[in-house]
C-alpha positions in Angstrom: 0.0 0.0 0.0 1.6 3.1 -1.1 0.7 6.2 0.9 1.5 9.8 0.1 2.3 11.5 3.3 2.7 14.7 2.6 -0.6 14.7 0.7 -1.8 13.9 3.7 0.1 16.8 5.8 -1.4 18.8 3.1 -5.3 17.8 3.7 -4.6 17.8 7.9 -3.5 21.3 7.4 -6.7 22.9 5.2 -9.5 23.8 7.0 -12.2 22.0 5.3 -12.0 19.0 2.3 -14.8 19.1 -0.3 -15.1 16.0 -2.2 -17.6 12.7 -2.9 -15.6 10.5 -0.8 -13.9 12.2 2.2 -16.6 13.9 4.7 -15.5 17.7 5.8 -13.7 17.9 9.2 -12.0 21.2 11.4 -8.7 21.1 12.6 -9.3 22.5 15.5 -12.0 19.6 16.6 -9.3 17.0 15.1 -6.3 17.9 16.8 -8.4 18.1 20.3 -9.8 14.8 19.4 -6.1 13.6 18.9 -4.7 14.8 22.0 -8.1 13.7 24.0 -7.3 10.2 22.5 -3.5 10.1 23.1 -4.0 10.6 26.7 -6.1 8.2 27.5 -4.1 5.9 25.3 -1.1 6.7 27.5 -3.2 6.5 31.1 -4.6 3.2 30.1 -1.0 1.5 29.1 0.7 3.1 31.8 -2.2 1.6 34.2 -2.2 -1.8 32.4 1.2 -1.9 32.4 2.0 -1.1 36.2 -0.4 -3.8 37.0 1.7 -5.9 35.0 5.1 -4.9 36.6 3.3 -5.1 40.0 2.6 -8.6 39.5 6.3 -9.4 38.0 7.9 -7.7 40.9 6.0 -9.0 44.0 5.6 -12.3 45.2 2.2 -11.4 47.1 0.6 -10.5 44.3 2.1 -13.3 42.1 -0.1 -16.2 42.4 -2.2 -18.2 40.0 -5.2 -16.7 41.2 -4.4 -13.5 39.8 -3.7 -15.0 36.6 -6.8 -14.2 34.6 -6.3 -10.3 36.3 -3.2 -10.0 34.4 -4.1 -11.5 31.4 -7.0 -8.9 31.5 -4.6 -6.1 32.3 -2.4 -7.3 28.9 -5.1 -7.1 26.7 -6.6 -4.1 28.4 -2.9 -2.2 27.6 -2.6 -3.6 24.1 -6.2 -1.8 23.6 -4.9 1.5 24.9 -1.6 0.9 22.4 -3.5 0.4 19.0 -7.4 0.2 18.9 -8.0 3.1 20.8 -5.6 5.1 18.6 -6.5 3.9 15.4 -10.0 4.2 15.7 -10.2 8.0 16.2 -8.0 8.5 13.3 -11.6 8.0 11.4 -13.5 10.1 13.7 -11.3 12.8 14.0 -10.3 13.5 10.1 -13.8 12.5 9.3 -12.2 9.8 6.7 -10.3 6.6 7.1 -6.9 7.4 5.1 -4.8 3.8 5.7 -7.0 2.2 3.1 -8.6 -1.3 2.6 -5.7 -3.5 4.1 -5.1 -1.7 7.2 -9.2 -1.3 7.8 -9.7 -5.2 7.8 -6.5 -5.7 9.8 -7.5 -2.7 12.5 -11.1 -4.0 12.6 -9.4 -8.0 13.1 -7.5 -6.6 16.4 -9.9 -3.7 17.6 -12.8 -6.3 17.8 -11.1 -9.7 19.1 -9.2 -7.7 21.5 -12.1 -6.0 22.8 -13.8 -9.5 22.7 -10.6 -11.7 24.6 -11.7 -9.0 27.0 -15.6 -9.7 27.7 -14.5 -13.2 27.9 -11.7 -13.1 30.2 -14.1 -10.7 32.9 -16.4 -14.3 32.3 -13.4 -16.5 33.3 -12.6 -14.6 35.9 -16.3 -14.7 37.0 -16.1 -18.8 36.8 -12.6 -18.4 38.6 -13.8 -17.0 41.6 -17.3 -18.9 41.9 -15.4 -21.7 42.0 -13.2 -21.2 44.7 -16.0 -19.9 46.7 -18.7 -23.0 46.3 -15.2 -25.5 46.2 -12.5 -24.4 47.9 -10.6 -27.1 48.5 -10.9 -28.8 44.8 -9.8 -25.0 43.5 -6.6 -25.2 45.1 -6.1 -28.6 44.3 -6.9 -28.1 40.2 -5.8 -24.6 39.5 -2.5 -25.4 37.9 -1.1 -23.3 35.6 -1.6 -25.3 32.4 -5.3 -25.5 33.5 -5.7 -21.8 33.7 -3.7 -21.4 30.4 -5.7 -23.1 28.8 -8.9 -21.8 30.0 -7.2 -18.4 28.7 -6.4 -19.7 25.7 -9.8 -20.7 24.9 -11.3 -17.0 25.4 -9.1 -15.8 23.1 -10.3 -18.4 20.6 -13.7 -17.8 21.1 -13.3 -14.0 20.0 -11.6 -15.4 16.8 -14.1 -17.6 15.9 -16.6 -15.1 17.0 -15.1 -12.5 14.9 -12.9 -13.6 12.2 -15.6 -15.0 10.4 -17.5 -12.3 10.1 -14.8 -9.6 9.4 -13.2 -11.8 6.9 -16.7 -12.0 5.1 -16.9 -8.6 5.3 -13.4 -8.2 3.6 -14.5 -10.6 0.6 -17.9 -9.3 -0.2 -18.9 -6.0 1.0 -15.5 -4.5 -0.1 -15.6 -6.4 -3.3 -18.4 -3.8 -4.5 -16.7 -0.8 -5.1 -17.4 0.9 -1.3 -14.9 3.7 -0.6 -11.6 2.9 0.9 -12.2 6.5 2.9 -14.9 4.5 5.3 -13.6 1.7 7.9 -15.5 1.9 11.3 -18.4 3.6 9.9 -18.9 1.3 6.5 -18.6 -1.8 9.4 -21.0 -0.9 11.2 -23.9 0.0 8.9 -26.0 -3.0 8.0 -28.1 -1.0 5.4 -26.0 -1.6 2.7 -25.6 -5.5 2.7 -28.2 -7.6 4.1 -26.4 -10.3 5.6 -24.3 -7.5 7.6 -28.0 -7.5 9.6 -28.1 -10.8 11.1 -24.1 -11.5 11.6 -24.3 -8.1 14.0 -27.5 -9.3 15.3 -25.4 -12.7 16.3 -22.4 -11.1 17.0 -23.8 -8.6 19.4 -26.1 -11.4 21.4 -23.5 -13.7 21.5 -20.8 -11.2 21.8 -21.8 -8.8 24.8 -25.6 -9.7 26.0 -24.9 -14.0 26.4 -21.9 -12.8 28.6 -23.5 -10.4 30.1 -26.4 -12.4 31.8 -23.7 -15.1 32.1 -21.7 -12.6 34.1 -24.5 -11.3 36.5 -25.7 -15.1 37.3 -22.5 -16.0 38.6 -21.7 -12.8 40.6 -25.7 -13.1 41.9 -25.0 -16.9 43.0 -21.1 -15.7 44.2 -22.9 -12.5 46.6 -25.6 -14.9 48.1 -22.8 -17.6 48.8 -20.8 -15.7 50.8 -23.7 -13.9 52.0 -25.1 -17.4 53.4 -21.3 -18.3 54.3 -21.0 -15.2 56.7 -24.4 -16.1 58.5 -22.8 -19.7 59.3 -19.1 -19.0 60.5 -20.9 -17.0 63.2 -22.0 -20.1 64.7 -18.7 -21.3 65.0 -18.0 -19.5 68.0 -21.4 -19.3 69.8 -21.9 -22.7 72.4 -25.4 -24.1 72.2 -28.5 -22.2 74.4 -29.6 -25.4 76.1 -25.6 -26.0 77.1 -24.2 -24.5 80.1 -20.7 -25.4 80.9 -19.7 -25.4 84.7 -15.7 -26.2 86.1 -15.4 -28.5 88.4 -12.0 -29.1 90.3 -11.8 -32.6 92.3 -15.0 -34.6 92.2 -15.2 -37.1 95.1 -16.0 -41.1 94.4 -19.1 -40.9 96.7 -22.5 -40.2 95.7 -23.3 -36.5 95.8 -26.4 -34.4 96.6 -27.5 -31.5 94.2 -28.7 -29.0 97.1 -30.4 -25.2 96.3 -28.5 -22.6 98.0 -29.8 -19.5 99.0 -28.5 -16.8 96.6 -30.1 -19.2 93.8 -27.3 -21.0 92.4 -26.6 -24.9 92.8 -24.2 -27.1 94.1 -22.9 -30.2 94.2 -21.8 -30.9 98.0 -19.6 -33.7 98.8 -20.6 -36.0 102.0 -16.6 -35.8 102.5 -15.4 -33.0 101.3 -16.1 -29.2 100.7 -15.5 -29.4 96.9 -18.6 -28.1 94.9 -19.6 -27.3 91.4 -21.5 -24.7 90.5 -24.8 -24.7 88.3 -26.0 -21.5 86.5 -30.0 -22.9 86.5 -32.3 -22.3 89.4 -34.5 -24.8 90.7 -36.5 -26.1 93.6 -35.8 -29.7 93.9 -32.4 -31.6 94.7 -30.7 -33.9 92.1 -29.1 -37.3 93.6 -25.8 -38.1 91.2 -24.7 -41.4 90.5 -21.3 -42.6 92.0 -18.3 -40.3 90.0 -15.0 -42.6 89.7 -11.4 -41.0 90.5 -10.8 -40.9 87.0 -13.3 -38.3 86.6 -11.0 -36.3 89.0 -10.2 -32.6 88.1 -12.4 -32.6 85.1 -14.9 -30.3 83.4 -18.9 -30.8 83.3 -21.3 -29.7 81.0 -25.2 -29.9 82.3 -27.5 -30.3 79.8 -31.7 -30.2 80.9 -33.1 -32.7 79.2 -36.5 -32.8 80.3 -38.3 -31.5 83.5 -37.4 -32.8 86.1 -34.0 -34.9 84.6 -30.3 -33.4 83.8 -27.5 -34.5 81.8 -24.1 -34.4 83.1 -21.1 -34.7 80.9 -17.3 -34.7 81.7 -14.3 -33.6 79.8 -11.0 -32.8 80.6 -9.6 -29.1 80.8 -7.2 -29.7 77.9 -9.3 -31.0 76.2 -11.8 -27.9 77.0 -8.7 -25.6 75.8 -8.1 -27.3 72.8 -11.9 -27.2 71.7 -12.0 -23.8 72.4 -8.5 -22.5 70.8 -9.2 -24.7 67.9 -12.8 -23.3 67.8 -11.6 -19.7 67.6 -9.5 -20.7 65.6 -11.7 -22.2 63.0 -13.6 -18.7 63.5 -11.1 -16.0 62.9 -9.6 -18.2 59.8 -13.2 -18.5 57.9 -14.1 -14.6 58.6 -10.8 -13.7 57.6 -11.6 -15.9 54.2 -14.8 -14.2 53.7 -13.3 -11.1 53.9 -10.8 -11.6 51.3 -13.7 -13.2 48.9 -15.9 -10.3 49.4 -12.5 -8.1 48.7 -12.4 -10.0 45.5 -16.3 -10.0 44.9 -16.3 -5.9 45.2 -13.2 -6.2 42.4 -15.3 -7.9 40.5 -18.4 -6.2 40.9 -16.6 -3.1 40.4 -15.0 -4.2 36.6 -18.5 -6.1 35.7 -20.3 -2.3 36.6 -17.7 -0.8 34.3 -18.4 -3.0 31.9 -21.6 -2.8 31.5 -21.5 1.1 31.3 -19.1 0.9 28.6 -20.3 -1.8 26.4 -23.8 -1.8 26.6 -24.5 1.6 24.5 -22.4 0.3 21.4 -23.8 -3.1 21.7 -27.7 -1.9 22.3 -27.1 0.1 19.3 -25.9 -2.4 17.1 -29.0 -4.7 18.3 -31.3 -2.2 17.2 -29.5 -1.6 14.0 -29.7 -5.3 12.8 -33.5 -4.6 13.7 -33.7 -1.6 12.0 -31.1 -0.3 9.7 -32.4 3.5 9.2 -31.7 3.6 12.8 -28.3 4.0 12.4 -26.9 7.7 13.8 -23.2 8.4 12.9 -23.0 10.8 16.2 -24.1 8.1 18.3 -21.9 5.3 17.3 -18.9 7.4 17.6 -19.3 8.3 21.2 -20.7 4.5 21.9 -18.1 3.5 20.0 -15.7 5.5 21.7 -17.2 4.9 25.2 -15.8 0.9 24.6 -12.1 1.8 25.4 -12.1 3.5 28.9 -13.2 0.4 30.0 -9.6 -0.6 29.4 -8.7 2.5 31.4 -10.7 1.9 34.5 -9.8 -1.4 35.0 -6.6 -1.3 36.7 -7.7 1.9 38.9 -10.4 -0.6 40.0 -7.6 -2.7 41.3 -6.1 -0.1 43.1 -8.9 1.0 44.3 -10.1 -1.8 45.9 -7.4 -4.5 46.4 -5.3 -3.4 49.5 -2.5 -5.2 48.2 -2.4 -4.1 44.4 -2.9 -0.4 45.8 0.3 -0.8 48.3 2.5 -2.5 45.6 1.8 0.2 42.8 2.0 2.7 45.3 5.7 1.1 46.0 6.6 0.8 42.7 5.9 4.4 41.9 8.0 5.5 44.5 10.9 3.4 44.1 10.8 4.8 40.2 10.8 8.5 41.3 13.1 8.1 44.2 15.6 6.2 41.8 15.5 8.4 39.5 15.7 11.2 41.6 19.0 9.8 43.0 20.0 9.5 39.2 19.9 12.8 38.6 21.7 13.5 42.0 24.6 11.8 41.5 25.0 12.7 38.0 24.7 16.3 38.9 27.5 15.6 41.5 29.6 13.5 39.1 29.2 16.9 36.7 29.9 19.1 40.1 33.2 17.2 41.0 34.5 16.9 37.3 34.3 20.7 36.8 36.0 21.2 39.9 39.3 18.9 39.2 38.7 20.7 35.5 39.3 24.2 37.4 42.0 23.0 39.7 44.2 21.6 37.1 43.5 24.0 34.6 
């Protein structure tokens, strides 16, 4: 493809173009289009990217786990590197200029990439309700050829999803003498070719609103899980209502009397001794205990009403009471401190799934309607829902930062170790300058 590129220079510098093909722009509203775009090209690589370095760099954040997040955060940054860029080329000159080749190759790696991203938010939807409902069979199956391939596999699916249809595209639609000035715009009318109406009515169910209800299913089913899981690790560290537990120090081997004392607790009183148990239930009547054997010495009871006018004693040892109850707390503060790092990861994940939606749903709902009706089509409109797809590659690894402790503290680490380092660059350089003009001067 030959390109003149000083004709080029020559159109971006007159006002106005007046011709058949290429559609009047200002330079003015180009250039702040340009600038607009190259910005948030270079937040959402720089984000992407320090996500990326964040995860090479520190062993915390380096686990399989967060696999799919960097994957995500790869593609994301490869979206803020060419799609974004190329895309407003069209909408800010008002033309496409690369011609066919580089159309059909920029629409090939604006839509898959954008696709391989949709589908890696749903593996990482899958990933997480997994680990929640089995935890145990998560850790024990999430090697790292597993989750390659399950990454793999998204990014084939937005191949097969796509390439077809683009490739069609290429062979028929472009066949009949459209103008090379159109890409984005051509692509997305469907009033032109018939067929273009029902492979963006399939692309754009199959595409965005299939993953879409897929998505919210399994982060619905993921909230009420932990929801439900919450409610039950409470009772890990309550002791049954009808269960009162008393001490008892040395229990004699004669029978025993349960006697009422006056300030309303109970005792057991020994016919030998003066060591006594005490009951935290009132009653009127007296209890006769069966003979207690020596080995029953220096344990603990737990009393247990089981009807009206019977009670169940049962013995344990103190150790064996510690244990319990260390092993019971525990069990307690290791299951809320797991379902506080799943509902960390759950408001991750609701957070990118609420960014998604707001980003790819206007494009998407407007290409349903278009394959519905094709005089719907509005230029205006699918340039900004166009344009509305890529921040979603922006927000991404903010939403990170913003709610994963850990991702916030290492990029926060990272940042300062760059500036600092090259802060002391600069210092010692200056001072390398500083001392080599002062043996200059002295020997001069």
């Amino acid at each position: 493809m030959n390109y003149n590129i000083s004709a080029f220079i020559t159109e971006l510098n007159s006002s106005t173009k007046s011709s058949n093909d290429y559609k009047s722009f200002s330079l003015t509203s180009a250039v702040l289009k340009m600038v607009a775009v190259g910005i948030l090209s270079i937040i959402t690589v720089f984000g992407n990217l320090l996500i990326v370095l964040v995860y090479c760099k520190s062993k915390q954040i380096r686990s399989r786990t967060n696999i799919p997040l960097i994957s995500l955060a790869i593609t994301d940054m490869f979206i803020g590197f060419y799609p974004i860029n190329i895309n407003m080329i069209e909408v800010a000159l008002g033309y496409w200029p690369l011609g066919k080749v580089m159309c059909n190759i920029s629409l090939l790696l604006d839509y898959i990439s954008i696709q391989t991203s949709i589908n890696y938010i749903v593996i990482i939807n899958f990933d997480r309700h997994y680990s929640i409902k089995h935890p145990l069979k998560h850790r024990m199956n999430k090697t790292r050829t597993r989750i390659m391939l399950q990454l793999f596999f998204g990014w084939l699916s937005a191949v097969v999803l796509w390439l077809p249809y683009i490739c069609f595209y290429q062979y028929t639609v472009r066949k009949m003498n459209m103008p090379e000035t159109l890409c984005y715009e051509q692509f997305a009318k469907t009033n032109d070719v018939s067929f273009k109406r029902y492979f963006i009515f399939i692309t754009s169910v199959l595409g965005y609103f299939l993953p879409l209800i897929v998505i919210l299913v399994v982060y619905t089913k993921m909230y009420f899980m932990i929801r439900r899981q919450s409610i039950e690790i409470l009772k890990i560290n309550t002791t049954p209502s009808n269960e009162k537990s008393l001490e008892c120090d040395t229990l004699p081997s004669q029978s025993n009397n349960l006697q009422e004392l006056k300030n309303g607790s109970r005792r057991v009183s020994d016919l030998f001794s003066v060591t006594s148990i005490c009951l935290n239930r009132k009653t009127s009547q007296s209890y006769t205990l069966p003979s207690i054997p020596d080995t029953f010495k220096k344990e603990f009871c737990y009393i247990r009403k089981t009807s009206q006018n019977n009670m169940q004693l049962s013995f344990s040892k103190p150790a064996e009471i510690n244990n319990n109850k260390a092993r019971r707390k525990s069990q307690f503060f290791n299951k809320q401190k797991e379902i506080l790092k799943q509902k960390k990861a759950l408001l991750m994940i609701g957070c990118i799934v609420s960014a998604f939606i707001i980003t790819g749903l206007p494009l998407s709902a407007q290409w349903f309607l278009v394959a519905i009706c094709p005089s719907c089509f509005h230029k205006l409109v699918f340039d900004i829902s166009n344009f509305i797809t890529y921040p979603n590659s922006t927000l991404n690894p903010f939403l990170y930062a913003l709610v994963n402790r850990n991702f916030r503290h290492h990029m926060k680490k990272l940042i300062c170790r760059v500036f600092i380092q090259s802060k002391l660059e600069n210092k010692n350089k200056i001072n390398e300058d500083t001392v080599r003009e002062f043996s200059v001067s002295e020997y001069s």
